[in-house]
KOLLO-329773 format. One record per residue (C-alpha): y negated, x, z. Coordinates in steps of 0.2 Angstrom, whole numbers, plus 5000, padded with zeros to 4 digits. Layout:
// KOLLO-329773
<rec><v>Y</v><u>X</u><w>Z</w></rec>
...
//
This chain:
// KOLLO-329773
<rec><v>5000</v><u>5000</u><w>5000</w></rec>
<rec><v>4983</v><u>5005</u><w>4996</w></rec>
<rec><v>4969</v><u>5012</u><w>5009</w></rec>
<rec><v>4964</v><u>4997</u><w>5020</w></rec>
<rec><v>4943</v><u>4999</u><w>5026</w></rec>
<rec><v>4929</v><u>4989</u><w>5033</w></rec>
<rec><v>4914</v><u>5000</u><w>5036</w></rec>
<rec><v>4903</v><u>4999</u><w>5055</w></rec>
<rec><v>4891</v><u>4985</u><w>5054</w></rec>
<rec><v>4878</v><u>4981</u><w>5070</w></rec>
<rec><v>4891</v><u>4973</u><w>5079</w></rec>
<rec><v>4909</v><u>4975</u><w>5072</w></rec>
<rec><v>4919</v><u>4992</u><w>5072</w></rec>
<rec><v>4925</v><u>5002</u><w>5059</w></rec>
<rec><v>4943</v><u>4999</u><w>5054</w></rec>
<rec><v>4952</v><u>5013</u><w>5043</w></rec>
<rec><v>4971</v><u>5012</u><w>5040</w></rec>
<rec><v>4976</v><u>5024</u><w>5028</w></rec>
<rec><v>4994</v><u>5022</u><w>5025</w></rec>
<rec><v>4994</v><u>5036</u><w>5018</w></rec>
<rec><v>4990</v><u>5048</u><w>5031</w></rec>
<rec><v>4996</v><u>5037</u><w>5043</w></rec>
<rec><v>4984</v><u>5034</u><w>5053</w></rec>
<rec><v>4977</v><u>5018</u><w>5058</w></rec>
<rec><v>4959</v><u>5017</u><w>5068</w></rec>
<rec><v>4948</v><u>5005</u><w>5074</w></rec>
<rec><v>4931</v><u>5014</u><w>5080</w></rec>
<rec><v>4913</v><u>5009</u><w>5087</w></rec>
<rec><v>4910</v><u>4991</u><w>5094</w></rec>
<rec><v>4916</v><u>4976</u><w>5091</w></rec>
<rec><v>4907</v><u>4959</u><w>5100</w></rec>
<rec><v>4905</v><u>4947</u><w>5080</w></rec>
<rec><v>4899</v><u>4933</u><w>5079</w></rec>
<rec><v>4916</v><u>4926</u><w>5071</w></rec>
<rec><v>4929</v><u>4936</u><w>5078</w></rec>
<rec><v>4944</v><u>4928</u><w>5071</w></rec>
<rec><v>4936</v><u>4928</u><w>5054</w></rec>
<rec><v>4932</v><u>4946</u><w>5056</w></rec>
<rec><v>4949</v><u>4950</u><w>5064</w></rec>
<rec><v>4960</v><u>4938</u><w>5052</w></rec>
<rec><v>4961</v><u>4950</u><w>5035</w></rec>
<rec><v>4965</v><u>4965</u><w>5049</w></rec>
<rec><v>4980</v><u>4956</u><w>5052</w></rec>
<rec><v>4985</v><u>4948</u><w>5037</w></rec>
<rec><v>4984</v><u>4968</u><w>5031</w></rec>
<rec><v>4993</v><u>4975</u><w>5043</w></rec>
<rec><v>5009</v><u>4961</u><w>5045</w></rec>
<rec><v>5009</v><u>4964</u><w>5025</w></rec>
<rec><v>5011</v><u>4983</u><w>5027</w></rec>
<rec><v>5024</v><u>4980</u><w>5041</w></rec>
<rec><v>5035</v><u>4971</u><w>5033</w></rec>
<rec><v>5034</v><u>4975</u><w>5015</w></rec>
<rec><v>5034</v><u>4995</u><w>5017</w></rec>
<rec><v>5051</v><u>5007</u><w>5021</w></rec>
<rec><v>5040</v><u>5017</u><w>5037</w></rec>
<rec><v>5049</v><u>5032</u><w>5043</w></rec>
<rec><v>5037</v><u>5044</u><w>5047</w></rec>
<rec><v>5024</v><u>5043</u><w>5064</w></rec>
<rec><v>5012</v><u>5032</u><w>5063</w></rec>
<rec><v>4998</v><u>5036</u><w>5077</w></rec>
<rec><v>4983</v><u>5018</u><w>5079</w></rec>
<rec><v>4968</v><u>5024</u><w>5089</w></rec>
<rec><v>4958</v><u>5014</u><w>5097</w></rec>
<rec><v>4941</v><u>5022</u><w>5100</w></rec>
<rec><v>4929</v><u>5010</u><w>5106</w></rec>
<rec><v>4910</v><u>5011</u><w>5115</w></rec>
<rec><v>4911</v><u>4992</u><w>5118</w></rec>
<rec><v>4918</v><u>4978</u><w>5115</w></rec>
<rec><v>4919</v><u>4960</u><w>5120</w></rec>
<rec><v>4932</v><u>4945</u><w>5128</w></rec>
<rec><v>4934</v><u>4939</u><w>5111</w></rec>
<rec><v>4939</v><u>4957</u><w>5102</w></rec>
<rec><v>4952</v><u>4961</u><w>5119</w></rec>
<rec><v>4960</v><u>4944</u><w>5110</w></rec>
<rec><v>4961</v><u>4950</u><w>5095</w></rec>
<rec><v>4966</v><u>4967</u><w>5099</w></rec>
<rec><v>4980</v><u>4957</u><w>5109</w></rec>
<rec><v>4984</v><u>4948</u><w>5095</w></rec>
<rec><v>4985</v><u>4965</u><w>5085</w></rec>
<rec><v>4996</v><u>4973</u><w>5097</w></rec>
<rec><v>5006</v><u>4959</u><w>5097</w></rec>
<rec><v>5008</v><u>4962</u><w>5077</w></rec>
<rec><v>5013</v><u>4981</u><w>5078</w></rec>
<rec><v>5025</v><u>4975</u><w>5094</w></rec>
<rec><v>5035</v><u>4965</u><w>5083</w></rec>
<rec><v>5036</v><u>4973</u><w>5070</w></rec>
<rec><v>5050</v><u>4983</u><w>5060</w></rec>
<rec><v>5039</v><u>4998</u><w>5063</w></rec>
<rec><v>5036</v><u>4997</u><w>5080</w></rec>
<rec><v>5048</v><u>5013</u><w>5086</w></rec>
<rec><v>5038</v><u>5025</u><w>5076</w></rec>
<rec><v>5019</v><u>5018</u><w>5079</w></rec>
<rec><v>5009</v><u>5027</u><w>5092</w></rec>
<rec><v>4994</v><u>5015</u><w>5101</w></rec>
<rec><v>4982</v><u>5029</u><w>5109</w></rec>
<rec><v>4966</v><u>5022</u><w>5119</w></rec>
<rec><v>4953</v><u>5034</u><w>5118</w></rec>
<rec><v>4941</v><u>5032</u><w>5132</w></rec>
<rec><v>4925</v><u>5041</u><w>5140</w></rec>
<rec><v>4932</v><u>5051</u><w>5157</w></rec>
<rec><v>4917</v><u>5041</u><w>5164</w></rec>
<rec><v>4920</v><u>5024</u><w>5160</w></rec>
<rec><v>4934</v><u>5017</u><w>5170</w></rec>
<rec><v>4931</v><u>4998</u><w>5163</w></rec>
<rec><v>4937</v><u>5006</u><w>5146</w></rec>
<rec><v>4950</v><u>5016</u><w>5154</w></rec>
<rec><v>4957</v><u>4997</u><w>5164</w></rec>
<rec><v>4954</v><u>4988</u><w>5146</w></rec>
<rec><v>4969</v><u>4999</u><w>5140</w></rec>
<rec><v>4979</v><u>4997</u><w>5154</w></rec>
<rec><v>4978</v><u>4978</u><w>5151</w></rec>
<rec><v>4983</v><u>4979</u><w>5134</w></rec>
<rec><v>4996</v><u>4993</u><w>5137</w></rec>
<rec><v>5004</v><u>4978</u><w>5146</w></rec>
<rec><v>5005</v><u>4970</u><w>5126</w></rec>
<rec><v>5011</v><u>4985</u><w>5117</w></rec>
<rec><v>5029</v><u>4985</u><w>5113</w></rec>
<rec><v>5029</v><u>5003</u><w>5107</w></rec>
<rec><v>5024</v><u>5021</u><w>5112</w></rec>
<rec><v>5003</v><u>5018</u><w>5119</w></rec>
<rec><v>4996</v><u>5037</u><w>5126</w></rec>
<rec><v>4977</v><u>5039</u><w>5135</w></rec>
<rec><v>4966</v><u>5049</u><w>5127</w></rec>
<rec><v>4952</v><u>5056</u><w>5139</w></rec>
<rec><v>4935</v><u>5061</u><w>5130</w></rec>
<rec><v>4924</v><u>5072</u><w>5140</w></rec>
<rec><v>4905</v><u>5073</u><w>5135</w></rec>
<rec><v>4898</v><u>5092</u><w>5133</w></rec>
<rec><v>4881</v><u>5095</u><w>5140</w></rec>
<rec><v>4878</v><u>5094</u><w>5121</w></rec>
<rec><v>4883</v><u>5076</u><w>5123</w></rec>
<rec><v>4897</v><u>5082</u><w>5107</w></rec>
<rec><v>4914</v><u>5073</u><w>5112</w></rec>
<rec><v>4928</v><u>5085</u><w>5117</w></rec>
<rec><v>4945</v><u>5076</u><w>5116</w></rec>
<rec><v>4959</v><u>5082</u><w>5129</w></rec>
<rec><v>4976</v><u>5072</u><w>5130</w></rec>
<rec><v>4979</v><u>5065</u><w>5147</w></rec>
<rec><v>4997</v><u>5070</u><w>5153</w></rec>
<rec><v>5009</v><u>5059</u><w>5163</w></rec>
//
């Protein structure tokens, strides 16, 4: 399947899923106005990729949000709930990026941990003095 993108607006994240790298990501903020008509082609998208693609190699779905809002954690639910159930699942890694500083971000992924039917790994981000963003992998 081909490349799947919707670019950053004001108010809905990025979402890249490049099959062929495979590496799925949702980035930025999501609160939209229509959440479900915003979040409806992201599923139709990925439960057609699921099903209709022989996946065997690792698949790692990042999640790197600044904000979001009740109405995105459904959706984002409702995503997980997709890659849980699908053929897929045993090879597709969820990673929650969060800010070492926000702890609400850090408790929004251990809510929807509790959806994921597959591998899902914390990712800290630490701020520089630069305010750059240095990643480090949080180890159980």
């Amino acid at each position: 399947m081909e490349t799947f993108h919707i670019p950053a607006g004001k108010d809905t994240p990025e979402i890249y899923f490049g099959p062929d790298i495979n590496m799925f990501q949702i980035e930025g903020i999501s609160y939209p106005a229509n959440p479900m008509e915003f979040y409806e082609p992201v599923f139709m998208w990925l439960h057609d990729f699921f099903y209709s693609a022989k996946i065997d190699n690792p698949i790692d779905f990042n999640f790197k949000l600044d904000y979001f809002n009740t109405s995105s954690l459904k959706n984002f639910t409702k995503l997980l709930r997709i890659i849980g159930h699908s053929p897929a699942r045993d090879c597709i890694t969820v990673n929650w990026f969060y800010d070492e500083e926000d702890m609400d971000m850090f408790d929004a992924g251990k809510r929807l941990k509790q959806f994921a039917k597959t591998k899902f790994e914390f990712k800290k981000v630490e701020h520089s003095e630069e305010g750059e963003w240095n990643i480090d992998e949080l180890l159980d």
